[in-house]
C-alpha positions as CSV (number, residue, x, y, z in Angstrom):
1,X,-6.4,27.9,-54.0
2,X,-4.2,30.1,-55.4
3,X,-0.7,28.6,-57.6
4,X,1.4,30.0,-55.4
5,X,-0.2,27.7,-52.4
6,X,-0.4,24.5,-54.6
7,X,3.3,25.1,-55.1
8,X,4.1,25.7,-51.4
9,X,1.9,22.9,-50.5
10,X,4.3,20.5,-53.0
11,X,7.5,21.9,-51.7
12,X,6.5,20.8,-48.0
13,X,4.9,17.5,-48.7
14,X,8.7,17.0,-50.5
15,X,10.8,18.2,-47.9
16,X,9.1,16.2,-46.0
17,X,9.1,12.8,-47.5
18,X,12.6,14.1,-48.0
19,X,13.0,13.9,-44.2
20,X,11.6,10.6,-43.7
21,X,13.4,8.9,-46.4
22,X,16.6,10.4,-44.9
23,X,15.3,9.7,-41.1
24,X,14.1,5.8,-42.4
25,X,17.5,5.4,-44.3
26,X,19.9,6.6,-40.7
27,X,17.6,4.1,-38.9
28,X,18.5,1.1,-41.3
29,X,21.9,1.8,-40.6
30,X,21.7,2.1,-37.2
31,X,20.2,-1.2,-36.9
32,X,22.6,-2.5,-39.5
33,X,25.7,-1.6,-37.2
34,X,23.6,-2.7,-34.0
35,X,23.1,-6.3,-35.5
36,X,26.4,-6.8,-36.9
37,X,28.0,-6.3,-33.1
38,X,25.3,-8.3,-31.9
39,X,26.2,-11.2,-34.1
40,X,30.4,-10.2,-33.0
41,X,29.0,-10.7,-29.4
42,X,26.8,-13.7,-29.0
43,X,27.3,-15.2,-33.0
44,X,28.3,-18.9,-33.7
45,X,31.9,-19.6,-34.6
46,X,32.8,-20.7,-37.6
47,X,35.7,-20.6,-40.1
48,X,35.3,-19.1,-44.0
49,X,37.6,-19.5,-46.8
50,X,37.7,-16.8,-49.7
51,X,36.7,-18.1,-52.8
52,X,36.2,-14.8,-54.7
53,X,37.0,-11.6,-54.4
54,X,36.3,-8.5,-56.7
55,X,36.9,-4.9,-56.2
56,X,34.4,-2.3,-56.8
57,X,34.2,1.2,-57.4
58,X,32.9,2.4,-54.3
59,X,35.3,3.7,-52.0
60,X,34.6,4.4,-47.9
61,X,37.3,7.0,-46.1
62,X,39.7,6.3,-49.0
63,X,39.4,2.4,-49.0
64,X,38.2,0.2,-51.5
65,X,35.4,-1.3,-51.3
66,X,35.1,-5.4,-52.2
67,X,32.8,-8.1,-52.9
68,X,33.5,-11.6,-51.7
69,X,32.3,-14.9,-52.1
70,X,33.0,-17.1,-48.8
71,X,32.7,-20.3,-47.6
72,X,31.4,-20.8,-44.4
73,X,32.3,-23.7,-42.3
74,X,30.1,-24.4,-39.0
75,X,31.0,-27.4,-36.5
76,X,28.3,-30.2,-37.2
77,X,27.0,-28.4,-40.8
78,X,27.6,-28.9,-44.4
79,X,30.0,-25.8,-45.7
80,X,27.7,-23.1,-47.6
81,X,28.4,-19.6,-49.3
82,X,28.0,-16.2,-48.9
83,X,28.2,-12.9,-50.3
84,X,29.7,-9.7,-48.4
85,X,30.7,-6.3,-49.5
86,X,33.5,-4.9,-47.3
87,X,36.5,-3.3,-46.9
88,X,39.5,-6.5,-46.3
89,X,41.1,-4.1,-44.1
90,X,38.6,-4.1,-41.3
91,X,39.0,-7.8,-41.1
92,X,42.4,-6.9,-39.5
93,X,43.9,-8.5,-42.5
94,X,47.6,-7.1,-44.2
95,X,47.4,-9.5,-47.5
96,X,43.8,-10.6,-48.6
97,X,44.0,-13.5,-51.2
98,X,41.5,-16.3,-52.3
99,X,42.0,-19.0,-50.5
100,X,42.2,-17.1,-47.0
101,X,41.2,-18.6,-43.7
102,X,38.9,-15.9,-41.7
103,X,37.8,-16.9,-38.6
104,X,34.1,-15.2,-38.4
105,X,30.6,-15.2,-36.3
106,X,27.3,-16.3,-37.9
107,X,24.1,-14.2,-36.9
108,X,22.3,-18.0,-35.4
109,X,19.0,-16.8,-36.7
110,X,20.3,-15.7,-40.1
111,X,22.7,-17.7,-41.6
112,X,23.7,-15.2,-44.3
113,X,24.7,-13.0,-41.3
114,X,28.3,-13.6,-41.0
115,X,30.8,-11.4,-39.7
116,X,34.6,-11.5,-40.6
117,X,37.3,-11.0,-36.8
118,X,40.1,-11.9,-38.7
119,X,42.6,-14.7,-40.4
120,X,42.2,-17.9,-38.7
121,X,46.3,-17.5,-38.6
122,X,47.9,-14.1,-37.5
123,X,49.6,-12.6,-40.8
124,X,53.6,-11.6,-40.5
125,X,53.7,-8.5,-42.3
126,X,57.4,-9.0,-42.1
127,X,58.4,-12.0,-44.0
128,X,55.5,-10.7,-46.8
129,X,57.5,-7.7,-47.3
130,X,60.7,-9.3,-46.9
131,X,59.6,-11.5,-49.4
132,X,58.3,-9.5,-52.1
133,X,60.8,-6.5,-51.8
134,X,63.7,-9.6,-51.9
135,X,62.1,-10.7,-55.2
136,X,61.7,-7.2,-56.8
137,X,65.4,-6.5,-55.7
138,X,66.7,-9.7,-57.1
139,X,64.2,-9.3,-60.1
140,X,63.4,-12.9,-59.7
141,X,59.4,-13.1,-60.1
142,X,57.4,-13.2,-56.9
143,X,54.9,-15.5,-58.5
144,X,55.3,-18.0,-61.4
145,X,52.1,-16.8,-62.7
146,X,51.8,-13.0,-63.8
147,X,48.3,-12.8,-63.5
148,X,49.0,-13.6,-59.8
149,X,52.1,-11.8,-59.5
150,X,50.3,-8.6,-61.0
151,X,47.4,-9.2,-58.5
152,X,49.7,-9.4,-55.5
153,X,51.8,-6.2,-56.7
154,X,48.3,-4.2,-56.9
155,X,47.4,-5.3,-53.2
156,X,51.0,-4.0,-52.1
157,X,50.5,-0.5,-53.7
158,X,46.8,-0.7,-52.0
159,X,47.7,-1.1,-49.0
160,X,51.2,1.6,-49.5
161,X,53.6,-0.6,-49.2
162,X,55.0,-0.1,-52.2
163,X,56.5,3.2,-53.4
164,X,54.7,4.1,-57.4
165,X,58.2,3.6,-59.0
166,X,58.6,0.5,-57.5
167,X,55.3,-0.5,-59.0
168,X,55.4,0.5,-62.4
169,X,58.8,-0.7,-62.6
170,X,57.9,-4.0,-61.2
171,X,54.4,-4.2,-62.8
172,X,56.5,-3.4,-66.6
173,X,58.8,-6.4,-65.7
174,X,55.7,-8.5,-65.0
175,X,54.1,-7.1,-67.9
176,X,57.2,-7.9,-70.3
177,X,56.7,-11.6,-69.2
178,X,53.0,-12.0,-70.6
């Protein structure tokens, strides 16, 4: 066998474990997405409460990318937690906070498999902006605690509803109070 052959032969057995990697990984997400509207469809209900949540550095379309930590509440069970990575806003969710009540569907074979539909009570976008742009006119703090107030002021310029002047001028008040 000539080098040249040995060298073809390696180039096409990589392609194609290339292929069936790529063909194996578009399968697991298929089936992924396929599970996750099975559980929307015929799930248990249940009710979660955020107890954590962390951004990360992944981005999907331009939106953030989170871990949580939840508490999942099922009639006739004790409470138990679990861990999703997700973006808050396809929980139909304007102002995600710890402490949130999400109304969700658990996989009944797979307890682990939850899926978020949204807050338990309909958020008013309204009287949250109202609110905070009434407290960064006044220049009375939104929040007696920084830490929170900063938290809340990032979540705002997340989701664009604040301009970037308004934030750094806000977040240099909150700043000045640490």
């Amino acid at each position: 066998m000539r080098e040249e052959d040995g060298i073809m032969v390696v180039v096409a057995v990589s392609w194609a474990l290339l292929f069936l990697g790529g063909g194996a990984f578009v399968v697991r997400l298929i089936h992924r997405a396929w599970k996750k509207e099975q559980t929307r469809h015929h799930g248990l209900p249940g009710e979660a409460t955020v107890l954590e949540c962390r951004a990360t550095r992944m981005y999907i379309n331009r939106r953030q990318v989170f871990d949580f930590l939840l508490e999942v509440r099922m009639p006739g069970q004790a409470p138990y937690q679990v861990s999703l990575s997700s973006r808050w806003h396809d929980w139909n969710v304007r102002v995600m906070d710890v402490g949130l009540r999400l109304n969700v569907k658990v996989d009944p074979k797979d307890p682990q498999g939850v899926v978020v539909l949204g807050p338990v009570v309909a958020q008013d976008l309204g009287r949250f902006l109202r609110q905070g742009m009434d407290a960064m006119a006044t220049g009375q703090a939104a929040h007696a605690d920084p830490v929170k107030a900063l938290a809340d002021l990032q979540r705002m310029a997340d989701a664009g509803l604040v301009s970037e002047e308004e934030y750094a001028r806000k977040r240099a008040e909150i700043l000045d109070r640490l």
